[in-house]
C-alpha positions as CSV (number, residue, x, y, z in Angstrom):
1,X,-22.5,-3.0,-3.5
2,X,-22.1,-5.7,-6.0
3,X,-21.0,-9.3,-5.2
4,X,-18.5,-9.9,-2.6
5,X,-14.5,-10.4,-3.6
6,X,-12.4,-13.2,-2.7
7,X,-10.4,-13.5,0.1
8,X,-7.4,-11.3,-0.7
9,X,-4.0,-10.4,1.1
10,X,-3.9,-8.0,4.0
11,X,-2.5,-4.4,3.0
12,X,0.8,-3.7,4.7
13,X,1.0,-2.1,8.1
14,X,0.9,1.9,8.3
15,X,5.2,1.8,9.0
16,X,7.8,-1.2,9.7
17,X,11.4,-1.6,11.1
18,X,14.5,-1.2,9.4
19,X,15.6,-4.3,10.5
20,X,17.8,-2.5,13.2
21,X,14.8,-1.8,15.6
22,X,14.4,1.3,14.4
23,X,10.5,2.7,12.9
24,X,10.3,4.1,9.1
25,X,7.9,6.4,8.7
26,X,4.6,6.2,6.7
27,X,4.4,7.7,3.7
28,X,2.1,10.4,3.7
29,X,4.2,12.0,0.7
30,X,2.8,10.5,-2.3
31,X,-0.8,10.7,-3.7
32,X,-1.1,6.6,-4.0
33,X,-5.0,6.1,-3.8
34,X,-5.2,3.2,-1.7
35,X,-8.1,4.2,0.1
36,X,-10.4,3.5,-2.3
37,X,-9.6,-0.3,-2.7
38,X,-12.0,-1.4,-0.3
39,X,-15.1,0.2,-2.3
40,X,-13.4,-1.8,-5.7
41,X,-13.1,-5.1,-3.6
42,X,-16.9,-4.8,-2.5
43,X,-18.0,-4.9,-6.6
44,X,-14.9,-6.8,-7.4
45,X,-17.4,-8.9,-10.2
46,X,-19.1,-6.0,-11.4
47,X,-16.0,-4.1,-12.7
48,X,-13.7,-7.1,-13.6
49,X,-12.5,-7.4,-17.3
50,X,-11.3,-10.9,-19.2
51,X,-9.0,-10.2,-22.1
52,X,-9.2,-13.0,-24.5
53,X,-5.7,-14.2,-25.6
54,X,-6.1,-12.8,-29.4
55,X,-7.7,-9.5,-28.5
56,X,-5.9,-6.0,-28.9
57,X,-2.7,-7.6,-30.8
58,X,-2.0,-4.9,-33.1
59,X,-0.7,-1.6,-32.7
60,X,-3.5,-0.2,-34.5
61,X,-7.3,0.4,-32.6
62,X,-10.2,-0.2,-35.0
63,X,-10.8,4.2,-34.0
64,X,-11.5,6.5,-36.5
65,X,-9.8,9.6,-34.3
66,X,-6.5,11.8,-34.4
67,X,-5.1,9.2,-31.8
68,X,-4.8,5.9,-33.8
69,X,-3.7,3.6,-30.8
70,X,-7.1,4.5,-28.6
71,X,-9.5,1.9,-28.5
72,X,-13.1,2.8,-29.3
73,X,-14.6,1.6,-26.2
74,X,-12.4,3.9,-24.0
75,X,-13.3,7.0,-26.2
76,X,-16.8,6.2,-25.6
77,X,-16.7,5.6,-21.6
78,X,-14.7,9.1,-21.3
79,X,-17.7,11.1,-23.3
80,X,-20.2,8.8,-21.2
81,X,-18.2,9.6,-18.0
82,X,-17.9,13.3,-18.6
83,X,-21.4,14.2,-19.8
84,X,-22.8,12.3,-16.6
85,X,-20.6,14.8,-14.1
86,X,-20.8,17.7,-16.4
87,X,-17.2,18.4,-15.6
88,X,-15.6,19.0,-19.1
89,X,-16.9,19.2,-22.6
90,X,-15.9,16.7,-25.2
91,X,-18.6,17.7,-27.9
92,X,-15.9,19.4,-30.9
93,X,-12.7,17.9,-28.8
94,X,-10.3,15.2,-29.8
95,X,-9.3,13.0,-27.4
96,X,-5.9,11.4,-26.8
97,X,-5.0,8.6,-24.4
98,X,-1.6,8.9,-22.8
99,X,0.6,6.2,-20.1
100,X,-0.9,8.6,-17.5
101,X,-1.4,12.1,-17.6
102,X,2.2,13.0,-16.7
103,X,3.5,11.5,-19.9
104,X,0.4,13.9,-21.9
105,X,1.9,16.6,-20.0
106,X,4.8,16.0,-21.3
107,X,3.1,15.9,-24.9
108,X,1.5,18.8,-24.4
109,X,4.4,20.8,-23.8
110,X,6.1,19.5,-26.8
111,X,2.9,20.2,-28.7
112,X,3.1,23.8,-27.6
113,X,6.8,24.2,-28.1
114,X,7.7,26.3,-31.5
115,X,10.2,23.9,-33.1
116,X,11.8,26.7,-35.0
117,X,12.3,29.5,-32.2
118,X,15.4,30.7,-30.6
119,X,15.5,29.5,-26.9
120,X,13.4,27.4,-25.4
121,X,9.2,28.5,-24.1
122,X,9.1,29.9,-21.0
123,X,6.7,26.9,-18.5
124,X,5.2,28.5,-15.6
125,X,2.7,27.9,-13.1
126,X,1.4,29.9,-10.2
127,X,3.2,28.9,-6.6
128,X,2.2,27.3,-4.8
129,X,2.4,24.7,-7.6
130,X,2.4,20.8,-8.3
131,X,6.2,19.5,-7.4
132,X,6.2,17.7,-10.6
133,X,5.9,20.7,-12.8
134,X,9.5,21.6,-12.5
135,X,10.7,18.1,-12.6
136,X,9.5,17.1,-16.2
137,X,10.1,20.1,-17.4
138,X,14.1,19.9,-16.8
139,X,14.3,16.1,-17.1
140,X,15.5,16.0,-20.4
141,X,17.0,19.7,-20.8
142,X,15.1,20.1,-23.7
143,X,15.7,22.6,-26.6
144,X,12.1,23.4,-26.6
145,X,11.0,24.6,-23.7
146,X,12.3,25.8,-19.8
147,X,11.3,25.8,-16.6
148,X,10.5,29.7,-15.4
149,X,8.8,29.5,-12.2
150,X,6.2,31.2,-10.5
151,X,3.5,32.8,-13.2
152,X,2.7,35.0,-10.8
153,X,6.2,36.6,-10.8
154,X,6.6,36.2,-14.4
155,X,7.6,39.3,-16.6
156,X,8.9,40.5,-20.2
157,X,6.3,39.5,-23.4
158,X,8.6,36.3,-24.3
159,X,6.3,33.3,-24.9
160,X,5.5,31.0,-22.1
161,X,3.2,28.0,-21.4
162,X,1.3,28.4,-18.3
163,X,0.5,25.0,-16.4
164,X,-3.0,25.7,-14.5
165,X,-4.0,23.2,-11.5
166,X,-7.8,23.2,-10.8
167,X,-8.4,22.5,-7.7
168,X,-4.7,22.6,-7.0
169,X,-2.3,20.2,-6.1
170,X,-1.4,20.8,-3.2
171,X,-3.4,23.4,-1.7
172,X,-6.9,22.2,-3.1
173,X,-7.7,25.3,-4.2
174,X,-10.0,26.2,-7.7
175,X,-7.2,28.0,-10.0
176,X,-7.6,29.7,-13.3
177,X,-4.9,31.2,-15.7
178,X,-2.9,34.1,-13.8
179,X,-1.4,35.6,-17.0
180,X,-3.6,36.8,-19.8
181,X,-1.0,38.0,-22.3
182,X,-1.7,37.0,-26.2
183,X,1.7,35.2,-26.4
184,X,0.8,32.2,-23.7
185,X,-0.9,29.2,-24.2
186,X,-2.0,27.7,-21.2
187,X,-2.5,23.7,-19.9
188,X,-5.3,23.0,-17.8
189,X,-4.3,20.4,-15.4
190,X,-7.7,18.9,-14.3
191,X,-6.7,15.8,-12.2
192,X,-8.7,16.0,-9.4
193,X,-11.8,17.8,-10.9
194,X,-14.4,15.1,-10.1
195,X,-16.9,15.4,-7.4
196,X,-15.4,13.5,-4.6
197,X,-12.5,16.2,-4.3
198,X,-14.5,19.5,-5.4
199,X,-17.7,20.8,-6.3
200,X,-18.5,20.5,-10.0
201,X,-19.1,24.5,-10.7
202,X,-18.6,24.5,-14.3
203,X,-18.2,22.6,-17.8
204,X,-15.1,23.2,-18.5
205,X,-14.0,23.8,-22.0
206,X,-10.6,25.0,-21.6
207,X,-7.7,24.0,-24.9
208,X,-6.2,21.7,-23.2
209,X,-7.3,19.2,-20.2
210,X,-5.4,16.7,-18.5
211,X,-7.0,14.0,-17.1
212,X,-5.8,10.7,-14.7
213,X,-7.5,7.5,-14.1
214,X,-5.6,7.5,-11.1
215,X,-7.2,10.3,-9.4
216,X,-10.4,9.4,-11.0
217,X,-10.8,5.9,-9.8
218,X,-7.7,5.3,-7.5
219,X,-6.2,2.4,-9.6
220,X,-3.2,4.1,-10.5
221,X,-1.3,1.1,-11.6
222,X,-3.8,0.8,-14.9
223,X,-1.3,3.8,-15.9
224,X,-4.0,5.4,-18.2
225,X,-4.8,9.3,-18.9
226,X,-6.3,11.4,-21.6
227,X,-6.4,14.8,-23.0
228,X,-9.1,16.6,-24.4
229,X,-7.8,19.2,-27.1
230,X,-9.7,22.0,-29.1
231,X,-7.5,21.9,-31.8
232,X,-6.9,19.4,-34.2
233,X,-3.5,20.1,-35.3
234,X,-2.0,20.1,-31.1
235,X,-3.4,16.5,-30.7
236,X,-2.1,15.2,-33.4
237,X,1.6,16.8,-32.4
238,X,0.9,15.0,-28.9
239,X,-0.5,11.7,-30.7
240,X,3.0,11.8,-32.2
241,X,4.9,12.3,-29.0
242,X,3.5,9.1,-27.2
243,X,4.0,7.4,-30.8
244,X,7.7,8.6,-30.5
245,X,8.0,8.0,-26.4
246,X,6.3,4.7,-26.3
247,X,4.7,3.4,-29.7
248,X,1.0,3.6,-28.1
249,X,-0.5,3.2,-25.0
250,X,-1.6,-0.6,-23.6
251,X,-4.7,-1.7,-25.1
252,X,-5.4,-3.9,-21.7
253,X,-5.4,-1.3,-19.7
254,X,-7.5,1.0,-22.0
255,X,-10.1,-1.9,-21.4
256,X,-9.5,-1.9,-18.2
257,X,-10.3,1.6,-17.4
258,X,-12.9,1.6,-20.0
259,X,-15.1,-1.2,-18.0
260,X,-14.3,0.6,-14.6
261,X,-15.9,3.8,-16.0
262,X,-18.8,2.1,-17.7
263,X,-19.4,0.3,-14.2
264,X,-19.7,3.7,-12.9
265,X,-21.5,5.6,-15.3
266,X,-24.2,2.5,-15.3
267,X,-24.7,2.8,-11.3
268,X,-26.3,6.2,-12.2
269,X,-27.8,5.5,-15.6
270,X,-29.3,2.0,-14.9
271,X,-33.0,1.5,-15.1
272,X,-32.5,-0.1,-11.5
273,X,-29.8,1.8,-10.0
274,X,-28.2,0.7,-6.7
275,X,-28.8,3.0,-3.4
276,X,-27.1,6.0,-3.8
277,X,-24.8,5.5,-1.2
278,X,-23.4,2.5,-3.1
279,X,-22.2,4.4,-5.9
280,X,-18.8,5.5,-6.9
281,X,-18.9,9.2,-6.4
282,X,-21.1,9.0,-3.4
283,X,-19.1,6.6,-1.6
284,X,-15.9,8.3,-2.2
285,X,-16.8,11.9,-1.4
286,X,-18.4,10.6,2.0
287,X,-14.9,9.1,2.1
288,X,-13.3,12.0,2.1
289,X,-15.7,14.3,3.9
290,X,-15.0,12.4,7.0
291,X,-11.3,12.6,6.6
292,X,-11.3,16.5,6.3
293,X,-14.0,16.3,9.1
294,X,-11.7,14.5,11.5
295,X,-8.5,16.1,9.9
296,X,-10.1,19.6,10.8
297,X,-11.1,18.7,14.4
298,X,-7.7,17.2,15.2
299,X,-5.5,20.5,14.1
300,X,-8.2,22.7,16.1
301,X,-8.1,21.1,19.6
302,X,-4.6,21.8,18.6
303,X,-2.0,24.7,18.2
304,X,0.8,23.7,16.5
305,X,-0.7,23.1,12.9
306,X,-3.0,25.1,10.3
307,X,-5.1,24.4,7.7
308,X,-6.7,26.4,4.7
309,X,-10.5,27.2,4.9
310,X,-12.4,26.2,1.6
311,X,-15.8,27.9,0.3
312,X,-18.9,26.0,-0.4
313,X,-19.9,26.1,-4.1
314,X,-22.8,25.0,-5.3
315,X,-22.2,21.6,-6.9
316,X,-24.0,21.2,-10.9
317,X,-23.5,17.2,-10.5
318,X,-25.3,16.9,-7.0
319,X,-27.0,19.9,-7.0
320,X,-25.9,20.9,-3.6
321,X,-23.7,23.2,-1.8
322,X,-20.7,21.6,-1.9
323,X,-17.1,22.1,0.5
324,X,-14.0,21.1,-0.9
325,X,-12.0,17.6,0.1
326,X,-8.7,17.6,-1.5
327,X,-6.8,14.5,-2.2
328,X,-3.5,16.7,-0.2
329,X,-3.5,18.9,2.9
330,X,-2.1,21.8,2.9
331,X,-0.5,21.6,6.5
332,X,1.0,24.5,8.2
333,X,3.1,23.7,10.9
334,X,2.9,26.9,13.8
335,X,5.0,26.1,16.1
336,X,8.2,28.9,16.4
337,X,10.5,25.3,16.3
338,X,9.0,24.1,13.3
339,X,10.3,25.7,10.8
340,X,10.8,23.1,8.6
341,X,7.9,21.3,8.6
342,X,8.3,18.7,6.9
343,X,11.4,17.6,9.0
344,X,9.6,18.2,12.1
345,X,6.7,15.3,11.3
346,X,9.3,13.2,9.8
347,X,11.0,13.2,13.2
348,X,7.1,12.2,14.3
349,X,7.0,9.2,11.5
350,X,5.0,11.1,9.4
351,X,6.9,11.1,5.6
352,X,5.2,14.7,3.6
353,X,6.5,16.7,0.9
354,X,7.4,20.3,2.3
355,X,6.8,23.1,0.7
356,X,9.8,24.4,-0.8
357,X,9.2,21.3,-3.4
358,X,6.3,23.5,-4.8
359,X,7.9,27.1,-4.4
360,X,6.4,27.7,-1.4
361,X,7.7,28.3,2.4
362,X,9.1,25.4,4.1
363,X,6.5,26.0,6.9
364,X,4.2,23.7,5.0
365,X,3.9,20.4,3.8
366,X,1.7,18.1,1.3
367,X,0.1,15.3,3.0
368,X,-1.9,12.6,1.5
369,X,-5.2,12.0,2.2
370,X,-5.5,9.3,0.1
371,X,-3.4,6.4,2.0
372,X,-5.2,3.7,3.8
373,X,-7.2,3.9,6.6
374,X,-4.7,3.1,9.3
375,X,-2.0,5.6,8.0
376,X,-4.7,8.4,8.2
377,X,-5.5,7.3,11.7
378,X,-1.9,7.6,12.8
379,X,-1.5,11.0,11.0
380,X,-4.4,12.2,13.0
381,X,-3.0,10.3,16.2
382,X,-0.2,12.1,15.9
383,X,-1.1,15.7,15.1
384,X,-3.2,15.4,18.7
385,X,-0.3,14.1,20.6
386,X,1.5,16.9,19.1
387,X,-0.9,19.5,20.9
């Protein structure tokens, strides 16, 4: 896969004392993408980047879009990137780069906000729903717009912004818009809709899609996202907000992420491409496969946890039928003195997110399935010792 890397530091180990003898637990709670650092260390020289010292000084890129601080390269690698998965059409949209995609969220929302109404927009989005959602929302008790809930429970014909996760975070499931009124406008949060998590079932072409390197590719300190919007007028209300919130977004890191995405665009479009295998998408959904395949086998020799059962769609970018591997498990514990789940592993070791974070029932939790290797063996270690 590329030339070998140097020799780098160890990771840390899965948990460590307190420095009173005492164990923390690993954190399972976060989606940090760890586990793919071992396919970027194997084609460390293919996908490496040298800045000189005078490039990218300016505020201003040398683009001709609505989002004047995006550098041309990037714009290109995200078209390249998306037309080779088939995942999201960019033909007639305007892109706009963001310091991750929870900062465009955060644009999007004050894109969508009427500045002149009464009270703030209703935000919703159907439970169970990503912890986040509620968070930014209410951060800065904004004039604009206010947190609402569940879109599922929502009622009245007030206007509201509906958040859609697809596939969700954290069930994993493929969502669409739950209300259909004329007065909503509606976010389509596509973070984890590449083919190592999901089965690519359609272009999608939706007014507004969020999108993370950090899900993409698993380098999630690069701190880069992008939006693709329909209409002209919303991107260049969000364009302003990260002008406002942080004068631009780094240009090193837009060549960063740029390069990583050309180095896996070019594994499938070179004249000589490397074994499939070796490539990015490949690699990482095999990845994942075998963590849901050992994930699933460990909670059914067992009784005291659940998980969700995923169809098999047909898959457009590999042309096969496809099962879903989220990045987060959607663990139910069973046991009748679990009802808090999330306590009940902590007491284990195991650090989640329970479910009341996403409005859902404290019988489940969010675990990552993203963390390195020996953090997922002791989560699955621990769920058989469980019984």
């Amino acid at each position: 896969m590329g030339e070998a890397s140097p020799e780098l530091p160890s990771p840390p180990p899965p948990f460590s004392s307190d420095g009173d003898g005492n164990s923390v637990p690993i954190n399972l709670e976060q989606g940090d993408p760890t586990m793919f650092e071992e396919y970027w260390r194997s084609i460390a020289g293919d996908a490496a980047v040298v800045i000189p010292a005078w490039q990218g000084m300016s505020y201003l890129s040398s683009g001709a879009g609505v989002c004047w601080f995006m550098e041309p390269k990037l714009a290109e690698e995200i078209v390249r990137l998306h037309k080779l998965v088939g995942n999201a059409r960019t033909a007639g949209w305007h892109i706009v780069v963001g310091v991750g995609s929870t900062q465009l969220f955060q644009a999007a929302l004050f894109a969508l906000s009427p500045p002149d109404a009464g009270e703030p927009i209703n935000v919703v989005s159907a439970a169970p729903y990503y912890s986040y959602y509620p968070a930014v929302v209410e951060y800065l008790r904004s004039g604009l717009y206010r947190w609402a809930g569940d879109a599922r429970a929502f009622r009245g014909d007030a206007p509201y912004i509906e958040v859609v996760c697809t596939p969700n975070n954290p069930d994993g499931f493929l969502n669409r818009a739950v209300l259909r009124e004329e007065k909503g406008r509606v976010i389509n949060d596509l973070a984890y809709y590449w083919p190592q998590y999901t089965a690519i079932t359609y272009e999608a072409d939706h007014e507004i899609m969020l999108f993370t390197f950090s899900k993409l590719t698993g380098h999630a300190g690069t701190r880069i996202g992008w939006a693709l919007v329909k209409d002209e007028d919303v991107a260049r209300k969000m364009t302003k907000f990260i002008e406002l919130n942080t004068i631009g977004v780094s240009k090193d890191s837009q060549l960063r992420a740029a390069k990583i995405m050309g180095t896996i665009s070019d594994s499938y479009e070179a004249a000589s491409p490397p074994p499939v295998e070796e490539r990015f998408f490949s690699y990482s959904r095999c990845v994942m496969a075998a963590r849901w395949r050992r994930l699933r086998q460990a909670v059914e020799s067992a009784s005291s946890f659940s998980l969700p059962e995923f169809p098999s769609p047909l898959c457009r970018f590999s042309g096969e039928k496809s099962g879903l591997h989220p990045a987060f498990a959607w663990l139910k514990c069973e046991r009748e003195d679990a009802e808090d789940c999330e306590s009940f592993l902590k007491s284990l070791g195991i650090r989640t997110r329970g479910g009341a974070h996403f409005g859902a029932d404290r019988r489940y939790v969010r675990v990552s399935m993203l963390a390195r290797d020996e953090m997922f063996d002791f989560l699955i270690k621990t769920i058989l010792s469980v019984g």
